[in-house]
N, C-alpha and C positions, 0 to 999 in steps of 0.2 A: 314795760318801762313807763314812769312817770314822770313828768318834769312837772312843777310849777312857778311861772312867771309872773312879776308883777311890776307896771310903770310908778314910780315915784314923782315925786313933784320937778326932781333932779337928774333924777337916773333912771336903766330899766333892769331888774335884777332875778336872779335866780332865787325863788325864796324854798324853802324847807318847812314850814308850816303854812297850812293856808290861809290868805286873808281878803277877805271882800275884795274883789276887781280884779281879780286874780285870773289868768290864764294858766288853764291845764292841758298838757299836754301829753296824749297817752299812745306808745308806740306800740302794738303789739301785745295792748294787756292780756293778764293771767285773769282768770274767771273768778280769780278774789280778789285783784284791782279793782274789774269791774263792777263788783259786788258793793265793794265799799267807798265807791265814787255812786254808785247810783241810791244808796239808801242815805249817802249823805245828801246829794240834791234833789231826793225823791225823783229819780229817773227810771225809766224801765230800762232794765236790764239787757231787753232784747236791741232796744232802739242804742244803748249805750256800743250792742258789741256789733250793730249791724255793719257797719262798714268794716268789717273783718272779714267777711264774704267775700269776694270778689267779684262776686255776679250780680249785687248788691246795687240796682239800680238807682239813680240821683230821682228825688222828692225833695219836699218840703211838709212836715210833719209838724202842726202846734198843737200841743196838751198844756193843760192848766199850768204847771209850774216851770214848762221851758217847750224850746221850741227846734226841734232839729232840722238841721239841713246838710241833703244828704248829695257829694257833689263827685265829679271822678277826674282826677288829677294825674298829668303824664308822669311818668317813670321810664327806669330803662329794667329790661331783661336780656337777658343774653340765649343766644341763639346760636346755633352752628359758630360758636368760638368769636361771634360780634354781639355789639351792642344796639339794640332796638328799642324802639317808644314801645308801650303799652299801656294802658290806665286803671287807677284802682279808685277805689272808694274812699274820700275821707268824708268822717261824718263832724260835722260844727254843732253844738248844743251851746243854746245859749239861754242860760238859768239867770235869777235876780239877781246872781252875787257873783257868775263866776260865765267864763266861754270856757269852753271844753272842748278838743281836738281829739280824734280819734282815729290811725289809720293804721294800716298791716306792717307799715314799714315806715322810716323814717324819708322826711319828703326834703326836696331842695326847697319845696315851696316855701318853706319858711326860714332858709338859711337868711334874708333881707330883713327879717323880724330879728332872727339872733344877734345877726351884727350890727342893729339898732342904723340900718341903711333905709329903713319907711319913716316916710315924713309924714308927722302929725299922728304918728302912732301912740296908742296911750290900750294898755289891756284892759282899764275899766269903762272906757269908752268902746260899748258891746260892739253896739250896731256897726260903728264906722269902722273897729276891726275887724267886723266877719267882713264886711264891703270890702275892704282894702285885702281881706286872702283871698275873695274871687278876681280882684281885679288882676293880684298877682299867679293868679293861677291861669287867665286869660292869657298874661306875657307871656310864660313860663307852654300853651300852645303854638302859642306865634313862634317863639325861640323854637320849639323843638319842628315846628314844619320848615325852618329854616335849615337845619339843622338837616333832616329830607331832602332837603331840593338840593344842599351841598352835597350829600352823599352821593346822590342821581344824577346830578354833573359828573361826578367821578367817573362811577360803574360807565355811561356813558362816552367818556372818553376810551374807558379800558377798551368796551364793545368797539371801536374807533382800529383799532389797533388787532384785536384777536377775539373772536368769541368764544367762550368758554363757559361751561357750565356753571361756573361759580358766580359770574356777574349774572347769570340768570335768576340764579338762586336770589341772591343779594337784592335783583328787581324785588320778587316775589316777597321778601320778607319786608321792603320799604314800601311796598305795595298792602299788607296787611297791616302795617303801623297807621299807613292813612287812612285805613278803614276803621280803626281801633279811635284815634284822633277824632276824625270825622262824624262817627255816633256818639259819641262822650261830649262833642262839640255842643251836638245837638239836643242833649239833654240838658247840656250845661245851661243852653240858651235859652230854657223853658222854664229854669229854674229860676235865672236873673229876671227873664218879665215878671214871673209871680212877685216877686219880691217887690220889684217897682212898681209893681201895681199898689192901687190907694187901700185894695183889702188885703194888704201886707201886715202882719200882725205884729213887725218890728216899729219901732220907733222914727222916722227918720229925720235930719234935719237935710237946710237945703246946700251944705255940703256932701251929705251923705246920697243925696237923689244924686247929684254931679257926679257923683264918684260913681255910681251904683250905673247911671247911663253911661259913665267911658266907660266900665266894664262890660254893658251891652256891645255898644260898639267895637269894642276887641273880640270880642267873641264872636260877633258875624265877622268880623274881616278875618277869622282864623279861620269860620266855617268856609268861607270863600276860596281863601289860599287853596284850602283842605282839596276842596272840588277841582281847583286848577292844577295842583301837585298831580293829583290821583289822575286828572285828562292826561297830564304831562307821561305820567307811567305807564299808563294804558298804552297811550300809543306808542312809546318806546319798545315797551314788548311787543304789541303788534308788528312794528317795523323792525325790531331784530327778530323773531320768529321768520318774517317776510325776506329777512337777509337771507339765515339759514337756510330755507328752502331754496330761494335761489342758487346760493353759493353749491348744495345738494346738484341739482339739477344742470348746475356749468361742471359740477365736477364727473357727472356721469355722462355727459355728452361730450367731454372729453375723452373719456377712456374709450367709448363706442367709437370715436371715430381714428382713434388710435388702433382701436380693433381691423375696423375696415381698411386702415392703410396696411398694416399686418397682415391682412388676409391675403395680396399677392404672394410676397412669397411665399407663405407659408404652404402655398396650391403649388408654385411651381417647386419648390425644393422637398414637398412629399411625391410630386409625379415623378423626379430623378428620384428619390429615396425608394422608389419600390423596385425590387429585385427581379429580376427576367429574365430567363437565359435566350441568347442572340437578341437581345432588344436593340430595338432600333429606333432609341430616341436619338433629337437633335443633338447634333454638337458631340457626337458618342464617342467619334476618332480625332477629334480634336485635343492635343494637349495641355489646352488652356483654356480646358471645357467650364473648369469650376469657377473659376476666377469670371469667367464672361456671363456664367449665369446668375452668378449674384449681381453683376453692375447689371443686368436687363431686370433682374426682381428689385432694386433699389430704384431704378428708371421711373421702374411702375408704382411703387410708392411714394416715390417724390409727385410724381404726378397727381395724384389722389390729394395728396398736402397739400399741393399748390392748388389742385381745385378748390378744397373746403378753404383755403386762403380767401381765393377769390369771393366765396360765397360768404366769408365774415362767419365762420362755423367756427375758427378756431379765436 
């Protein structure tokens, strides 16, 4: 799919031909999209569909007539019937006449572009547009590790209440979105120094350096989160693993010692259960033999109880 846009002196519009300062915008192109977006702004074709990969690592790539940069941007995927972060490749080309967007799928990143909610936004003004989708792509890490630590409260509470396999699971899958977050982070953040650097081969002005350093800055304070989210995880599962095993080990020293109280009568009313002729067990001519040897094998168990009582066993 193609869209292109373009800012006017008044407005910012969806235009149907292209015209110089134009921003394009390509979701998922066909390989004659891309064919005829690249021999029109003499781009390579490889570098046009590279962010279509998804293993498609963040660079910064300048050739004679444009200069790509290549960045990974959160999304969601769904997982065991939820919703989870992952990241994908979008790639930014920015030729003499036009910026160029490139990604596998249609991003939220740029919904604040479409509904003309960025300030001082203009599509012919290159540089300080590409500056302003990393900086929103910085928010849009911040939002989504918030977005984790909400979830992680939850599961948390559940774990509070019952453990179960499912808030396990649910750890384990907001435990690899931080992982996912956290290197995308760290690409992200080697990308924005190149750029701020003076052998930047964009243009900058000294709005555009301002911009381009909050967008440093959100980006280490996302790497950061990223690291304290992930401590936060780890030892949650550590400490509900540590439950489990516990709660294992009160539950079979329970039963063992329910065993052991068990075991009196179970001695005395197999010694009466075995058959003998003329036996001469206790209590034999007594008519209230049965009744008297169960309250003497319940004596004996209670006993046993009240010890492991004493001892803090139960």
């Amino acid at each position: 799919m193609k869209q292109m846009f373009l800012s006017r002196a008044t407005h910012f519009e969806e235009i149907q031909t292209f015209e110089p300062g134009a921003w394009i915008n390509l979701v998922n192109p066909s390989q004659e999209e891309s064919v005829s977006i690249a021999e029109t702004f003499n781009i390579d074709v490889a570098d046009l569909r590279a962010p279509l990969d998804a293993e498609e690592t963040s660079r910064v790539s300048v050739e004679d007539d444009y200069t790509l940069i290549l960045v990974d941007v959160p999304t969601y995927e769904e997982r065991n019937n939820k919703t989870y972060y992952v990241t994908i490749p979008l790639g930014i080309i920015i030729t003499k006449t036009a910026v160029i967007t490139t990604c596998l799928e249609e991003l939220t990143l740029f919904e604040n572009f479409f509904n003309k909610r960025v300030k001082n936004f203009n599509t012919f003004m290159k540089t300080r547009f590409v500056f302003q989708i990393l900086y929103r792509n910085a928010e849009l890490y911040l939002s989504a590790l918030r977005t984790i630590d909400r979830q992680s409260d939850r599961i948390e509470a559940r774990l509070e209440r019952a453990t179960r396999n499912e808030q396990l699971i649910d750890m384990m899958e907001l435990e690899k979105s931080i992982v996912y977050l956290k290197a995308s982070l760290k690409f992200n953040e080697r990308i924005v120094k190149k750029l701020a650097s003076h052998n930047s081969s964009l243009k900058k002005y000294v709005e555009d350096e301002d911009l381009l350093e909050d967008t440093l800055i959100e980006t280490q304070q996302a790497i950061e989160m990223a690291g304290i989210y992930e401590n936060v995880l780890n030892a949650m599962t550590e400490t509900t693993a540590s439950i489990i095993s516990n709660n294992q080990n009160t539950i079979m020293k329970t039963l063992a010692l329910m065993t052991m109280a068990l075991d009196i009568p179970t001695v005395v009313f197999s010694a009466y259960g075995m058959n003998f002729k003329d036996n001469d067990l206790p209590l034999n001519d007594i008519p209230q033999a049965f009744w008297i040897i169960v309250f003497l094998a319940a004596i004996g168990s209670a006993s046993v109880v009240i010890y492991f009582f004493r001892k803090k066993w139960f």
